[in-house]
C-alpha positions in Angstrom: -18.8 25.0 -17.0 -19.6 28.7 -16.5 -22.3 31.0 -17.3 -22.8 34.4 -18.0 -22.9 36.0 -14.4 -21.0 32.9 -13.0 -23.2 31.6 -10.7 -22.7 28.0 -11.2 -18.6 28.6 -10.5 -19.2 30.0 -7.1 -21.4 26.6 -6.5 -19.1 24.3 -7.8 -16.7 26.1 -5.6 -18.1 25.4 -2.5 -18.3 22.0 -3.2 -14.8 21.0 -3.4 -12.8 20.3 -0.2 -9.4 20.1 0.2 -9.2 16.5 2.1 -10.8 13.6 0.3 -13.5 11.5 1.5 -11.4 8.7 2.1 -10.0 10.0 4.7 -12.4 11.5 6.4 -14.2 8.1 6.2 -11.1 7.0 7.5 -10.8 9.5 10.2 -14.3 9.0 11.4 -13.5 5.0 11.5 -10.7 5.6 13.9 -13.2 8.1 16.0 -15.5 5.2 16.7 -12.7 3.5 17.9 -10.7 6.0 20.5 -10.6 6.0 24.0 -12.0 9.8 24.4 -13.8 11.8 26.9 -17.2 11.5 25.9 -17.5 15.7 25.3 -15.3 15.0 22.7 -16.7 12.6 20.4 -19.1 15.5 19.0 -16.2 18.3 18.5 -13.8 16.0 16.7 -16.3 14.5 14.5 -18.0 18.0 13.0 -14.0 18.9 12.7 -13.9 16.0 10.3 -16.8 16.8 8.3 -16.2 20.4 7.9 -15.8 21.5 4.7 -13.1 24.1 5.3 -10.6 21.1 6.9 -7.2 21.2 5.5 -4.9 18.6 4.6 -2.7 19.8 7.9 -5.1 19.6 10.2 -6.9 16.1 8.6 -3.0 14.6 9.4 -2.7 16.5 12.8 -6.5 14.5 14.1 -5.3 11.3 12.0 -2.2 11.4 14.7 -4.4 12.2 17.8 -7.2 9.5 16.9 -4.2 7.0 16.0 -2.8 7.5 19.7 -5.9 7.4 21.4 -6.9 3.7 20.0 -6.8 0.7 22.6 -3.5 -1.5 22.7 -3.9 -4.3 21.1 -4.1 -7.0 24.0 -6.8 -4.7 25.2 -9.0 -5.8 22.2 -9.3 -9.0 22.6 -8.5 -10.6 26.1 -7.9 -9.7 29.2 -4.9 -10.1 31.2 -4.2 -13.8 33.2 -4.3 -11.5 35.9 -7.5 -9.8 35.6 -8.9 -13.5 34.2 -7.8 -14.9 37.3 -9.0 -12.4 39.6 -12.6 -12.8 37.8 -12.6 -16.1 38.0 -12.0 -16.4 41.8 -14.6 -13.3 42.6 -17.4 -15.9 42.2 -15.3 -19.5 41.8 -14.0 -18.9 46.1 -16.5 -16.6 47.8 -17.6 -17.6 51.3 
């Protein structure tokens, strides 16, 4: 679709982006996720939603956010030791 002077080209242009929007949905899924330092959060998410993000650097976060998610035992119980511990904080207290 083009036009005389081309002005629709250059608008089309700047609406393409190199990594799809599955993945950044992806990417900002695993961001809510991630143990980080709270001053984090902010920088890595406008990263993902930057239209000039290449593939490169979408795989290089997709790495970091992947290492920084909790272990699985961490999601859904605690330890027998850290159970057993909370249970005797208020179970034998003099």
């Amino acid at each position: 679709m083009s036009t005389e002077n081309g002005e629709w080209d250059s608008v089309f242009d700047s609406w393409e982006r190199e990594v799809q929007d599955t993945f950044r949905f992806r990417l900002l899924d695993l961001l809510e996720t991630a143990y980080l330092e709270p001053h984090e959060e902010p920088f890595l998410e406008a990263q993902i939603e930057a239209n000039d993000l290449t593939q490169a650097e979408a795989e290089e976060l997709h790495r970091r956010l992947v290492d920084a998610q909790p272990r699985v035992p961490e999601m859904y119980a605690p330890s027998q030791t850290l159970l057993g511990r909370w249970i005797r904080s208020f179970c034998f207290t003099k």
